[in-house]
Structure formats: C-alpha cells, structure tokens
C-alpha positions as CSV (number, residue, x, y, z in Angstrom):
1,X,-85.8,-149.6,168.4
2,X,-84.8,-146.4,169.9
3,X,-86.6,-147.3,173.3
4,X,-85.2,-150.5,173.8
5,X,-81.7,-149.1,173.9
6,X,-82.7,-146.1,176.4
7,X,-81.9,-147.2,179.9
8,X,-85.0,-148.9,182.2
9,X,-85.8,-147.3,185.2
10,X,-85.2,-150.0,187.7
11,X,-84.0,-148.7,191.0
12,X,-82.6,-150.7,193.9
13,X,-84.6,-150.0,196.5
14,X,-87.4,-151.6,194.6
15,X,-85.3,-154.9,193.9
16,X,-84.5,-155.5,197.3
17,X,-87.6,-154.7,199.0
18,X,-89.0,-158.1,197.3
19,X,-87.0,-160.4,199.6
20,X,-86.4,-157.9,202.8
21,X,-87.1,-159.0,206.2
22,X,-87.3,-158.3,209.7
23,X,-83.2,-159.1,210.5
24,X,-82.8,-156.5,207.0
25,X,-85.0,-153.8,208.6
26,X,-83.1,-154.2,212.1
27,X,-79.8,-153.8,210.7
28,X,-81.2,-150.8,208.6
29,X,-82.2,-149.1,210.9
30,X,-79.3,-149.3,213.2
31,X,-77.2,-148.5,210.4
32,X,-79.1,-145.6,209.2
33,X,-79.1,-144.2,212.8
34,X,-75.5,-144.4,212.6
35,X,-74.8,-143.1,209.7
36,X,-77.8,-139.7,210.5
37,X,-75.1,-138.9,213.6
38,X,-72.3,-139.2,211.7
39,X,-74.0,-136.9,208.7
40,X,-75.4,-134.4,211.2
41,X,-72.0,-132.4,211.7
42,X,-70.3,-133.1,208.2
43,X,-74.0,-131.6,206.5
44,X,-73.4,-128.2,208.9
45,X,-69.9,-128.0,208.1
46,X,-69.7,-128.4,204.4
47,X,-73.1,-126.2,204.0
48,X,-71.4,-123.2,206.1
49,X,-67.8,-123.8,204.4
50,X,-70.1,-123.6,200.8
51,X,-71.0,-120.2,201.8
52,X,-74.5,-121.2,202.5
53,X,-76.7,-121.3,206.4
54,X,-75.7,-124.9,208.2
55,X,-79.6,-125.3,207.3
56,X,-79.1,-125.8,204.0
57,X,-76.5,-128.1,204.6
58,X,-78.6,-130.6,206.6
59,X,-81.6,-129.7,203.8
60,X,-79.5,-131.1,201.0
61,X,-78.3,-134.1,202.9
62,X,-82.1,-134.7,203.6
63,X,-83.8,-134.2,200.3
64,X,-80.7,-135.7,198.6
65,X,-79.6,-138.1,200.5
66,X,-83.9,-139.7,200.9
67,X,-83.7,-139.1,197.0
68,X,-80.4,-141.1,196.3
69,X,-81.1,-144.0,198.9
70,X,-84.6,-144.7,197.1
71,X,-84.1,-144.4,193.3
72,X,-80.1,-144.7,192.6
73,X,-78.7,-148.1,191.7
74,X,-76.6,-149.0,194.6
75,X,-77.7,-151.2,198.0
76,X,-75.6,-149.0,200.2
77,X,-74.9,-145.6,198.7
78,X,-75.3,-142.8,201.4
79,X,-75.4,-139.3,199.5
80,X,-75.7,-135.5,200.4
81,X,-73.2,-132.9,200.6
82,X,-69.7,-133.3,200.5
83,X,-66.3,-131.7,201.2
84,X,-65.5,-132.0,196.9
85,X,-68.7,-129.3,195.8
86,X,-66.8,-126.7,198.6
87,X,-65.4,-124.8,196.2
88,X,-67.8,-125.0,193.4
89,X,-70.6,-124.0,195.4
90,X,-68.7,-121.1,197.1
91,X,-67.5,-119.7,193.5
92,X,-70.6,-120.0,191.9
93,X,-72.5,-118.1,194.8
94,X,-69.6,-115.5,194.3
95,X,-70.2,-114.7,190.7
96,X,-74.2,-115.6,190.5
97,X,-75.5,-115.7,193.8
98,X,-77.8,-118.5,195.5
99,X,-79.9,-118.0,193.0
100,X,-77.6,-119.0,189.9
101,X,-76.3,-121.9,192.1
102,X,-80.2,-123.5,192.8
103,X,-80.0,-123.1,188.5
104,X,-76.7,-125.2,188.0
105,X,-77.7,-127.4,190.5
106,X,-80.9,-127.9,188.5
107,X,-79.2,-128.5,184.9
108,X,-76.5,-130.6,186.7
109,X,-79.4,-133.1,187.9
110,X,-80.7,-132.5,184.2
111,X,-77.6,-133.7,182.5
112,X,-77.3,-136.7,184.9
113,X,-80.4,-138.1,184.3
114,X,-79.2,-137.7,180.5
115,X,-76.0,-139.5,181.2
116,X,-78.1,-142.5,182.9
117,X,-80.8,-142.9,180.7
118,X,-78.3,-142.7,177.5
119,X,-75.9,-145.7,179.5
120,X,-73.2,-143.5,179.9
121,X,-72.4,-144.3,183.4
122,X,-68.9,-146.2,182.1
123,X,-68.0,-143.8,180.3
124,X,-66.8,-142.0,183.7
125,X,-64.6,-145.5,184.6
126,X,-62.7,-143.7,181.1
127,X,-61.3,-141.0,182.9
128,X,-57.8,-141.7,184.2
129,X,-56.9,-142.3,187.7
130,X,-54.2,-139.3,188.2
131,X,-56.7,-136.8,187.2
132,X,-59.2,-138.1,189.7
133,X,-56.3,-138.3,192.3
134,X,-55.2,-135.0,191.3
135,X,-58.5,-133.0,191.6
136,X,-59.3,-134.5,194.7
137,X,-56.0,-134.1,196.6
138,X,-56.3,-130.8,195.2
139,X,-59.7,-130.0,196.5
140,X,-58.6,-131.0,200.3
141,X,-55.6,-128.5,199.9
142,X,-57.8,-125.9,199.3
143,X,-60.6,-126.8,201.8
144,X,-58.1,-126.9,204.2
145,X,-56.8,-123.6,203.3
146,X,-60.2,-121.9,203.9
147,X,-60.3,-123.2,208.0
148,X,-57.2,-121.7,208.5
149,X,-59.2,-118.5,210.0
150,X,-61.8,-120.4,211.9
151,X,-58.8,-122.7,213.1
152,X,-57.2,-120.3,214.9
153,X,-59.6,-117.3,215.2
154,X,-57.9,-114.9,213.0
155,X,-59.1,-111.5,212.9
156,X,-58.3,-110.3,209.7
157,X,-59.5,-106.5,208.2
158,X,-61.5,-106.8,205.0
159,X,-61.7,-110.5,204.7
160,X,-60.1,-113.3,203.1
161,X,-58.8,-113.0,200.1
162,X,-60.1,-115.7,196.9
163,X,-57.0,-117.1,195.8
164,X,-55.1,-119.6,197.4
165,X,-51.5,-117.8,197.3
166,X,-53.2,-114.6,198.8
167,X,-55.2,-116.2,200.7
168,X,-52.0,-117.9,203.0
169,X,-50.5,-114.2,202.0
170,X,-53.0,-112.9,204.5
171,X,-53.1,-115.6,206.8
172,X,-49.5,-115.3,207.5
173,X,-49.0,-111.3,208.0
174,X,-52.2,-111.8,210.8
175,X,-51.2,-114.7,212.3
176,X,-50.3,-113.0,215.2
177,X,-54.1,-112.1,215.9
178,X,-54.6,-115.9,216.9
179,X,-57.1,-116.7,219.8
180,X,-55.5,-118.7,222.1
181,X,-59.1,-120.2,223.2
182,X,-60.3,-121.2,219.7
183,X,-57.4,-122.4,218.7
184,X,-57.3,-124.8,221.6
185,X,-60.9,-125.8,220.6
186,X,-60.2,-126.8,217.0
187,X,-57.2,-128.3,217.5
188,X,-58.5,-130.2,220.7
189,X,-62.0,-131.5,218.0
190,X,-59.1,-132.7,215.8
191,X,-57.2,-134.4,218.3
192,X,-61.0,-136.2,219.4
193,X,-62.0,-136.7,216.1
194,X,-58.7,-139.1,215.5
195,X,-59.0,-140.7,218.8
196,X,-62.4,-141.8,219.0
197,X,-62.0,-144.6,216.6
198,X,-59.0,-145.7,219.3
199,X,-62.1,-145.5,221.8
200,X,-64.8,-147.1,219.7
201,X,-64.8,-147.4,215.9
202,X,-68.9,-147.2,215.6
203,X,-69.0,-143.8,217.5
204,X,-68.6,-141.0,214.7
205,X,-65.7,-138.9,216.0
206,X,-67.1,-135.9,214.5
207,X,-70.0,-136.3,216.6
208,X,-68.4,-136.5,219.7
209,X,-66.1,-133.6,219.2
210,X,-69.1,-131.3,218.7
211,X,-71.0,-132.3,221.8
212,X,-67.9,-131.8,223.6
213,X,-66.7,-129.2,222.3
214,X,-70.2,-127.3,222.4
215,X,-70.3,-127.9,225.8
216,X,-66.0,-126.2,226.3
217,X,-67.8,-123.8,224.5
218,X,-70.2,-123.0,226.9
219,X,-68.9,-123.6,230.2
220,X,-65.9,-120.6,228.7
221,X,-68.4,-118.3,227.8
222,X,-70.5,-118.6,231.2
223,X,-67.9,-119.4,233.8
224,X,-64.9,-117.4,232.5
225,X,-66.1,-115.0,230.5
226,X,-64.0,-116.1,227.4
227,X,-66.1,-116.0,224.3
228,X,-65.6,-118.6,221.4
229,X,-67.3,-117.7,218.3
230,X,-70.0,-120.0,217.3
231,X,-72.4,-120.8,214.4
232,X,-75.3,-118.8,216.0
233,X,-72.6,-115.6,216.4
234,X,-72.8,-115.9,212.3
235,X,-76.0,-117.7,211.6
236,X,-79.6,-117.0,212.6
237,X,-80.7,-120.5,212.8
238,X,-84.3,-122.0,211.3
239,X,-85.6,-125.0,211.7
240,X,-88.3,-125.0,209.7
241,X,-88.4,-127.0,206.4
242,X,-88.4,-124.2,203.5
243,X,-91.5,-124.0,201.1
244,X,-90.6,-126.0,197.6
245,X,-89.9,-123.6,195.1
246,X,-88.7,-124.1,191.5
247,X,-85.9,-122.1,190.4
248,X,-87.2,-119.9,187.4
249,X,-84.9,-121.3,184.2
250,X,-84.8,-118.8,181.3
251,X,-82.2,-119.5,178.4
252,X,-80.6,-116.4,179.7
253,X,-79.8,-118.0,182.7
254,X,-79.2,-120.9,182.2
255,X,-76.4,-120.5,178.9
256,X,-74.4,-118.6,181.7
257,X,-74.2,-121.8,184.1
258,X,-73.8,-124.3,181.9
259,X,-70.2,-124.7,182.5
260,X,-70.3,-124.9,186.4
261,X,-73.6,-127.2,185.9
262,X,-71.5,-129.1,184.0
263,X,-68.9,-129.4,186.4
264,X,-70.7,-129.9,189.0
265,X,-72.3,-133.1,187.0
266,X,-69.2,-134.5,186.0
267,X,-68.0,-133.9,189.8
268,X,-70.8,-135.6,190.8
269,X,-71.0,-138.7,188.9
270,X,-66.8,-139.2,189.4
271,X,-67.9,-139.3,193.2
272,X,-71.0,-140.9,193.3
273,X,-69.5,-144.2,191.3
274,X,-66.0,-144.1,192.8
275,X,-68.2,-144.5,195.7
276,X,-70.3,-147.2,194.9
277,X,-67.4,-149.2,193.4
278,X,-65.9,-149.2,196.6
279,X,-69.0,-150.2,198.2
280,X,-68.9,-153.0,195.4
281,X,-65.8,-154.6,196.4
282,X,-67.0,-154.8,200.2
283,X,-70.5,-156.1,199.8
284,X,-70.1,-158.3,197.1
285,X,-73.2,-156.7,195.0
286,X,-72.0,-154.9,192.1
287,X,-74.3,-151.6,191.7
288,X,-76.3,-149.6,188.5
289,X,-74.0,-147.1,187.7
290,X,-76.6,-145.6,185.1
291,X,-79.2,-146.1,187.2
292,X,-77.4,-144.1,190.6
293,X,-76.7,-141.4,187.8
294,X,-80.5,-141.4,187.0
295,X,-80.8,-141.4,190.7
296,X,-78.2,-138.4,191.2
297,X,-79.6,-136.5,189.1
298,X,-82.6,-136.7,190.2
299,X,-81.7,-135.8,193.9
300,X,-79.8,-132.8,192.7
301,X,-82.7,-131.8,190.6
302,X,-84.9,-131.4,194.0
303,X,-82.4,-130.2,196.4
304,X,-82.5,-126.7,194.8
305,X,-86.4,-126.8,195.1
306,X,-86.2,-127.1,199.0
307,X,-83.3,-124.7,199.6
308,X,-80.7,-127.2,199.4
309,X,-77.0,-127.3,197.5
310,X,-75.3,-129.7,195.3
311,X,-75.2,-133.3,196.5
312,X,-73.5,-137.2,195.6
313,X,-72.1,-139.8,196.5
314,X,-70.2,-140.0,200.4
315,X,-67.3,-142.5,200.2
316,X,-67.4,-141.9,204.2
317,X,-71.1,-142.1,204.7
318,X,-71.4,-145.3,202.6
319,X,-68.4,-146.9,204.6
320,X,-70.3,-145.9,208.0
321,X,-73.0,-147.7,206.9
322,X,-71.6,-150.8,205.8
323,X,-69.4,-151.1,208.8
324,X,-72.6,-151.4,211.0
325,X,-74.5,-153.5,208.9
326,X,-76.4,-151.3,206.3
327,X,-78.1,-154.3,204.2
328,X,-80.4,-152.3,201.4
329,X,-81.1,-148.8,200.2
330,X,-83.7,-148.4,203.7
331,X,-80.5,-148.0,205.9
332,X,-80.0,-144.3,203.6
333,X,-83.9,-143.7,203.6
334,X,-84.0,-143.6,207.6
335,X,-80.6,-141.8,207.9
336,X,-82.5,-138.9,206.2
337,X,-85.6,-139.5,208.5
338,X,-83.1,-139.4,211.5
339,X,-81.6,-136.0,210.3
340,X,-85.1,-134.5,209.5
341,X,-85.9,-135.2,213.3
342,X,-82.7,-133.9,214.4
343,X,-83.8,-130.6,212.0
344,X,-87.3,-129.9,213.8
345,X,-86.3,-130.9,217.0
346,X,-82.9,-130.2,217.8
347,X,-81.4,-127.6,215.5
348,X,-81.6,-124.5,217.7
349,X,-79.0,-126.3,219.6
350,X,-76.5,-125.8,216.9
351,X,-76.3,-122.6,216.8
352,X,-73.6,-123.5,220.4
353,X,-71.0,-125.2,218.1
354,X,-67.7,-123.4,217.6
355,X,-66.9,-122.7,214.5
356,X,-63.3,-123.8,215.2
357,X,-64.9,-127.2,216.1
358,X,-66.5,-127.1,212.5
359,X,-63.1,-126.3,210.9
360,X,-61.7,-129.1,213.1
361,X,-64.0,-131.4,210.8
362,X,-62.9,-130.1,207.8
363,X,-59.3,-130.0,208.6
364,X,-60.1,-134.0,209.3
365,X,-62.2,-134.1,206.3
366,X,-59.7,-132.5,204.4
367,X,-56.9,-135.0,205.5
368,X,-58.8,-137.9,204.4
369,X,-59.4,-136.3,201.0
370,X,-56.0,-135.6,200.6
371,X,-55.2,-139.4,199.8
372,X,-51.6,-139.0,200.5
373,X,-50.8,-142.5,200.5
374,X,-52.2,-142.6,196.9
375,X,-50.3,-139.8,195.7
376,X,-47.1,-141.4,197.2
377,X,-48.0,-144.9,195.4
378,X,-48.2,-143.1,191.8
379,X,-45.0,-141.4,192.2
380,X,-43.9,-144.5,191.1
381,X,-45.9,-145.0,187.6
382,X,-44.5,-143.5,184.6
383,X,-43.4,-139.8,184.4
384,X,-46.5,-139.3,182.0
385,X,-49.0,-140.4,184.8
386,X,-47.1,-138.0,187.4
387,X,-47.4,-135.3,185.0
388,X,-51.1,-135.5,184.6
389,X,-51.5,-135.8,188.6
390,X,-49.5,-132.9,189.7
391,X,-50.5,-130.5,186.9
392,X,-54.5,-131.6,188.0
393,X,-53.4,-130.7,191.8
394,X,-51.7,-127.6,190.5
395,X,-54.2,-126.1,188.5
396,X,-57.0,-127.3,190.9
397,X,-55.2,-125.4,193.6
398,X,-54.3,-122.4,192.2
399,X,-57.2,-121.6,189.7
400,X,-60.1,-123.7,190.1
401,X,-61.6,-127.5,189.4
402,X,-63.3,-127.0,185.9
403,X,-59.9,-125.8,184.4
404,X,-58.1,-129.0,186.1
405,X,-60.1,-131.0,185.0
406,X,-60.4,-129.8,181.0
407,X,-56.6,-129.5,181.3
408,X,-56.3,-132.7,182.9
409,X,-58.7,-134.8,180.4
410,X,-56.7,-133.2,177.3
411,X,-53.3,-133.4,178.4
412,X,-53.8,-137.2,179.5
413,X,-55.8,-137.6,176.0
414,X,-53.0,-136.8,174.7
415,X,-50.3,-138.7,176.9
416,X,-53.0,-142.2,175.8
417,X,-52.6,-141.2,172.3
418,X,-48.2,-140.8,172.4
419,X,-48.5,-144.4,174.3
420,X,-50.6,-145.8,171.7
421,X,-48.4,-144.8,168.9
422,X,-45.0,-145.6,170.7
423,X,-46.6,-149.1,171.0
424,X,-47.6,-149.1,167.3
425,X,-44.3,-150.5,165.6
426,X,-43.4,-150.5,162.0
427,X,-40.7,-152.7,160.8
428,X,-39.0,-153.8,157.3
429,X,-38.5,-157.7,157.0
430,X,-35.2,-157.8,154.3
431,X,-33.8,-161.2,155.7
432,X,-33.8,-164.4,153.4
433,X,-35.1,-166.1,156.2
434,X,-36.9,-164.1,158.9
435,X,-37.6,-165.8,162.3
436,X,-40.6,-164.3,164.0
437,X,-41.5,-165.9,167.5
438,X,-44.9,-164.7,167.1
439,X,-45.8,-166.5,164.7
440,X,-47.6,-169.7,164.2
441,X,-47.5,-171.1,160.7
442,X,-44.4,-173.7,160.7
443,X,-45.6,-177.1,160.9
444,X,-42.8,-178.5,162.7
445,X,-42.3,-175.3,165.3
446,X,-45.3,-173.3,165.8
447,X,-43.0,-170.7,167.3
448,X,-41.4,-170.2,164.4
449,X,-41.8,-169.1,160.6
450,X,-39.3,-168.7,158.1
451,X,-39.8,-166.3,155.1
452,X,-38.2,-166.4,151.9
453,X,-38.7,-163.0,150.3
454,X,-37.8,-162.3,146.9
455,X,-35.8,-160.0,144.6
456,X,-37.2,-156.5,144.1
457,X,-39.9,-157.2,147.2
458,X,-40.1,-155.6,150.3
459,X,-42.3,-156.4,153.7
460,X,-43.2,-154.5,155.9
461,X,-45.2,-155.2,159.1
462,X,-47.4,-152.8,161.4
463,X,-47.5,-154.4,164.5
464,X,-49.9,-152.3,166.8
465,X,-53.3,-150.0,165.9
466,X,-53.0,-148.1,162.3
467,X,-54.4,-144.7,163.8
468,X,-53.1,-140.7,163.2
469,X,-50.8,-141.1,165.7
470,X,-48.3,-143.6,163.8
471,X,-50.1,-142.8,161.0
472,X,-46.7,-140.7,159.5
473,X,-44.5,-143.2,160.9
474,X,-45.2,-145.8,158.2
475,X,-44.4,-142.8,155.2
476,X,-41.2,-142.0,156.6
477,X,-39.7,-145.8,156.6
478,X,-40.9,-145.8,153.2
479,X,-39.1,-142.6,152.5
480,X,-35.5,-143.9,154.5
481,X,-35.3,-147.1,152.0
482,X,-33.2,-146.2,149.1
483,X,-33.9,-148.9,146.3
484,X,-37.8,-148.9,144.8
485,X,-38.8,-152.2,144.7
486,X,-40.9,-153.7,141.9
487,X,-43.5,-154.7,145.3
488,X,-44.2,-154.0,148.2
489,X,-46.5,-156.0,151.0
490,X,-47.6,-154.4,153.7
491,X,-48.4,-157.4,156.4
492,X,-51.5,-156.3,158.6
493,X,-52.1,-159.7,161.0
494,X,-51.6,-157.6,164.0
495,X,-53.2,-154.5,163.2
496,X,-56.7,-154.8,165.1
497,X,-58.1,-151.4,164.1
498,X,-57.4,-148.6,161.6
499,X,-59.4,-144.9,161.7
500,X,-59.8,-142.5,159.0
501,X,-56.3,-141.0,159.1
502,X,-54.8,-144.3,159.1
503,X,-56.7,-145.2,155.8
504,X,-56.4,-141.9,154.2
505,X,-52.5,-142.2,155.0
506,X,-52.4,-145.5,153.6
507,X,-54.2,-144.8,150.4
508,X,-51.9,-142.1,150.0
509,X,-49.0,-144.6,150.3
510,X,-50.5,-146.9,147.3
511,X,-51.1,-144.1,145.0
512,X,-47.8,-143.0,145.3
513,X,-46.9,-146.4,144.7
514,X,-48.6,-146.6,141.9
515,X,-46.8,-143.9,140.5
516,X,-43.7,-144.7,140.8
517,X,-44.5,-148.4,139.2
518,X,-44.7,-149.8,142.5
519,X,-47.4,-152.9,143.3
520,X,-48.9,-153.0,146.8
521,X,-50.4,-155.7,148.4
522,X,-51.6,-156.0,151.7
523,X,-51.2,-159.0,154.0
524,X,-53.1,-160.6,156.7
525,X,-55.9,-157.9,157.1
526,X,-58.3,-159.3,160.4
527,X,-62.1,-159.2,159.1
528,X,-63.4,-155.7,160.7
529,X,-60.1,-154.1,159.3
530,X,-60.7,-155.4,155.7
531,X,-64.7,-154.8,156.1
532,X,-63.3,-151.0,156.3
533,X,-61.2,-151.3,153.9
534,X,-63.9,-152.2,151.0
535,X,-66.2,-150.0,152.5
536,X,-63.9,-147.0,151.9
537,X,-62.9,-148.4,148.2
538,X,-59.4,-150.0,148.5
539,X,-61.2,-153.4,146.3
540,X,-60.9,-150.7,143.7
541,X,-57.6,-149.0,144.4
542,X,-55.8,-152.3,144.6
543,X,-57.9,-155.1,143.1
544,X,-59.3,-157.9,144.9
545,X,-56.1,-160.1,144.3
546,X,-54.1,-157.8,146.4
547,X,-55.6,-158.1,149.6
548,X,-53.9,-161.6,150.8
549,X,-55.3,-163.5,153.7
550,X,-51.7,-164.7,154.7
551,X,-48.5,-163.6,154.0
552,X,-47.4,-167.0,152.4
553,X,-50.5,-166.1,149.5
554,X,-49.2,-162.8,149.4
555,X,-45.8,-163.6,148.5
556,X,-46.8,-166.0,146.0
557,X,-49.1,-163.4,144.9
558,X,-46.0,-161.1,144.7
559,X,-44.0,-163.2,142.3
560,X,-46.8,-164.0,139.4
C-alpha cells in the first residue's frame, strides 16, 4: 500500500525516445547547439559572480544540465547554474567554505528527490505569487549591485563590503577611481547584448558581446598599451574535467547546513517548475513536476561530486531552446555535450574575456530578473498582496533570501487566513419572513425562500468556512443579542469545512447553551461536515434529533 502511493520513476526522456525520429534528432540538435552558445557565457559568469573559478561554472551547467535533460519530467527543461543561487552560493562559501557549499548542495539534491518521490511537487504552485516576485526582483537588485565594481573598474582598498547599503556606501565614495576603458567595455557588451536580437533573434547576444569584446580587449592591450582586466588576470584557468569526489557528510556537518540546503531546495524547485510551466503553456505538453524534482535533485546531488555548484531550472535557456525548435529532452543532453567540447577544447581562451564584459551579462541578466513589468502589474492587487511583495524585496535585499522567504511565507499565511475569515460571515435571521436569494427551496421562485421563525427562536447562519479564524466571531454575536431565547439553530448549508478550533468553539457555544436552558440545533450540515461532527461526539452533546438536514425540519423541530 505504502509503494503504490510513492512516486514512479518515469522520466521524460525515456517516454519520448519511443516515438523520436530523424526530423526530432535534427531539430535537437540544432537547438541544443543553440542553446550550448548561449549557456557558455551565462555558466562563466554566474560561476565567477558565485565566488567560484568560471570552470566550475561550465562544470555545473554540464553535469547538471546532462542530469536534468535525461531524468527530470519536462520535454524542454534546460538546467544549470543560474543568476537566482548568486547570492546563496557566495554566502555560504563565506561562512563554510567550498567545502560546506559541495554539502548543502548534496542535502539540497537529497531533499528534492524527497519532495518528488513523496508528490510534493504542487505543493510549490501553494506559494503565493508576490513572494516569488518579491525574491526574485530582489535577487536581480542585488546581483546587480555586486557588478558595479567590475562595471566600471573600481579600485577600491580592502574590498567590497557584504551588505547591500555598504556595499553602494563604498561604491559611491570610489567612484571616482572609474576606468574609463572598462567602463566603455561593459557598457558597450550591454549595449550588444540588447541589440543583437534587433540583428537576429537566434544569435545569443551574450555570445556575441564576449567575442567582441574579447577581441576590444586584446587589440587595447597589444596595440595601445591599455590594459582591461580579464578572467585569466583573476583566474588560472583548467580545462580538465575534475576527478569525482564525494563530499564527506558527517552529522556535524551536515546539521549546520541544513538551512541554506534547504533553501537552496526550495529555491530550486520554485525555479525549476516556474520554468517548466512556462515551457507548458508554449509547447502544449504539460511536464512531471515530481518527477523534474526527482530529476533536480538528482543533478544537484552530482554536481558537488565533479566540482560543480548549485543548479535548476533556466527560464532563458529553456526559451532558447524552444524558439529554435527543441522537440525532447535530447536537445538539453547535447547542449551539455556542446559545452563539454567547448571545456576541453576551447577554454584557455576564456581566460581573454573582460570581466566588465561578464558584468555586462549580469547587469542584462539582472534586468530580465528584475520583472519590472510584473512588479508594476501587482501594484494594482490588494494592499495585502503589495505588502507581501515589497517586504519579500526588502528583506531579500537588505538581509538575505532564506529570511525573505520565511518572512514572506508567514506573513502571507497569515494575510490567507484574515481573507478567509473576512469572507466567513455570520448573520442573525429575526425577520418574520426572510428573503434569501441564495436559496432554492420555494416551489414557485427558486430564487427565493421565505422563513417564518418563531417566538423565543433565533437563526443564525455561517456563511463561509467554520475555522479559528471566525472561530470568535460567532461567540461574540451571541454575546451582542440581549434576549435568551428558548432555541437557537445554527444553519450550516454553506459551511463546506470546519477544523478543530471551529468545533471546539462550537461545542463550547452548546454547553453554554445548555446551561443557560438554551436548545441548539444545527441546520443544514453538508455530509463531510456532519461526518466530523459524530466523529468528535456532538450525536451525544445534542442528540440525533438536533442535527436537521434542512432548515424547514429544523424549525419544525424547534417548535415540538
């Protein structure tokens, strides 16, 4: 019983390979060449802005990115490293080293195979919109804030500061140590990176900036003697593949990291199905989401093993490849083949890229994280939903994403649960004759029903879910009516749900009842409600006669 409801390891790859074809495998593999290009510059610059070697980088978005492609659960998914694990990784390699990241990474991959094989991949469709908007917009604030330097070849004494108000604390007192020549090389890979698409739309703009901004590079340092720092002024570059090794997890380690691990996994999974469900809406092919979570996880699980960093889900990536006519998960197998032959073959070549060409792509990057347009759309929701977003930016921004995000979830928990009681109404029914357009029990109008109540009997009517959040509102109408009446019938048609605090509340409210000489009877109870009720004993508190299927029983109940 208990395996039949654990998730089956079905990935996609495996379901489309039994009716691929030649015209499949072409379009593949010109998507998946594509899409290698396009990853080649984006895997250097997030490994390097990660505080890892631009190896690394195109490591993860190997291992990964072959990984996710052949065992996740969507056709088109392109994964690797992405501009949202910046700061994570960077933090975590602060306080634990490389060493305690490879470990997080590890347990993240651990906990997402959980979530997938337990089919809790819609559980992450629960977590509210602004939050996701929030973090995100947050994140490209603060990636954005770290190329400042790079941008504009800042020398600054001592380094950067961590924080993001010190951090543009610093940048501003230096700013007049700018190099005019890098800064005309990143803001000239910007300005390319836009155009291109004007140019062609299937040549990655990021691509192009680097080769020509590579060769700028050069022809200043040989030609005019002006130097432009690059990645191979920083980095001694290796382009051989690192030997597998398993990071050693002891319980001492590990109960440290579990936090980042998780956040990292939750970061993950928010990516890697926002992603997919994107992909969804083009393609027509609705993916796995527990199985690209089994699938996630497993990819983060051996990137650590081969030197590499966190890795999900690339909105970007996966759009690359569906605009040139990725078809199956192949296209994101040979877009990791195409990058491993970049690796061997071509790497020493990047140590000639400026790093104010890199922060270029990240100030791109962080632009088309930013979702501005988004941000300006829910401006116009409630104040509540505005409330979660900014706070979420706010807290991302100035302290980092695992307290936005815990802040975020519990505030907007909490926000869901004022809604749900506001929409919870209680009312008395004192009228002779009560019209109620919601009703359907008049033979001659269905839209209307008239009531007669009697003498020394009052109704009242929940209209909405009988939870602890309008759990009190019920005892205090009670409480406002003056006169005790010799009955009282609670109507319950339209409650589709009560919880524990609801039913301790209204058991409380029939034994004080009962006290005061006061006869409940309950109206109208839907079958799952009432099945709760007699489980927790109210045949007993009230007696079988008062629980009334209608409210025309119940009043004749009312007057025997």
């Amino acid at each position: 019983m208990v395996k039949s409801r654990l998730f089956s390891f079905k990935p996609e790859l495996f379901k489309t390979l039994s009716t691929y074809n030649k015209q499949k495998f072409s379009a593949d593999v010109m998507a998946g060449i594509i899409v290698g290009i396009v990853a080649l510059p984006l895997a250097i610059a997030f490994g390097i802005a990660s505080g890892v070697t631009p190896e690394k980088g195109i490591i993860t978005a190997i291992v990964a990115g072959f990984a996710i492609s052949a065992l996740g659960g969507s056709r088109v998914q392109i994964g690797g490293p992405t501009g949202a694990f910046i700061i994570i990784i960077y933090g975590i390699i602060q306080q634990y080293g490389l060493e305690g990241l490879a470990i997080a990474t590890v347990l993240a991959g651990i906990f997402l195979i959980l979530l997938g094989t337990f089919r809790l991949g819609t559980i992450i469709s629960y977590i509210p919109y602004p939050i996701v908007v929030g973090f995100t917009s947050g994140i490209a604030l603060t990636i954005f804030t770290t190329q400042i330097k790079d941008l504009f070849g800042l020398t600054i004494e001592g380094g950067v500061p961590a924080d993001f108000i010190s951090k543009w604390g610093v940048y501003i007192q230096n700013f007049g140590t700018f190099d005019l020549a890098t800064t005309l090389v990143g803001i000239l890979s910007v300005a390319i990176i836009f155009c291109t698409p004007i140019i062609s739309k299937k040549i990655p703009g990021a691509f192009v900036a680097i080769i020509i901004m590579t060769i700028v590079g050069v022809v200043l340092t040989e030609y005019f003697g002006i130097h432009v720092d690059t990645i191979g002024d920083r980095f001694k570059i290796d382009p051989s593949m690192p030997e597998p090794n398993v990071p050693l997890l002891t319980w001492e380690k590990a109960k440290g990291l579990v936090q980042p691990a998780i956040t990292i996994a939750v970061l993950g999974a928010i990516e890697s199905l926002l992603s997919a469900t994107v992909a969804d809406g083009i393609i027509g092919h609705k993916h796995n989401s527990n199985q690209e979570l089994i699938g996630q996880g497993i990819a983060n699980v051996l990137s650590p093993i081969f030197g590499g960093i966190p890795a999900t889900g690339a909105i970007a990536r996966t759009m690359t490849n569906i605009n040139n006519g990725g078809k199956t998960p192949v296209a994101g197998l040979i877009h990791a083949v195409v990058l491993l032959l970049i690796y061997f073959f071509l790497m020493p070549l990047a140590a000639y890229i400026p790093m104010a060409c890199l922060a270029g792509v990240l100030v791109v990057v962080s632009y088309n994280m930013s979702g501005w347009r988004t941000v300006k759309q829910l401006m116009k929701n409630p104040k509540s939903d505005i409330t979660v977003l900014w706070l979420t930016f706010i807290l991302t921004v100035i302290f980092d994403l695992t307290i936005a995000i815990e802040v975020g979830l519990i505030l907007a928990c909490l926000l869901c649960m004022r809604r749900m009681a506001e929409t919870t109404q209680v009312r008395v029914l004192t009228d002779q004759d009560d019209i109620d357009p919601n009703a359907e029990t008049d033979i001659n109008n269905p839209n209307l029903e008239h009531l007669t109540i009697p003498r020394d009997v009052e109704v009242y009517e929940i209209n909405g879910p009988y939870f602890f959040g309008m759990a009190s509102k019920f005892e205090d109408m009670m409480n406002r009516m003056k006169q005790r009446p010799k009955v009282r019938i609670i109507r319950m048609r339209k409650v589709p749900f009560i919880d524990s605090t609801g039913m301790h509340n209204l058991q409380n409210l029939i034994e004080m009842s009962h006290r005061n000489g006061i006869r409940v009877i309950l109206s109208g109870v839907n079958e799952k409600v009432h099945e709760v009720l007699l489980k927790n004993g109210f045949r007993e508190l009230l007696g079988e006669e008062n629980i009334c299927p209608n409210i025309n029983k119940a009043l004749q109940v009312a007057t025997e």
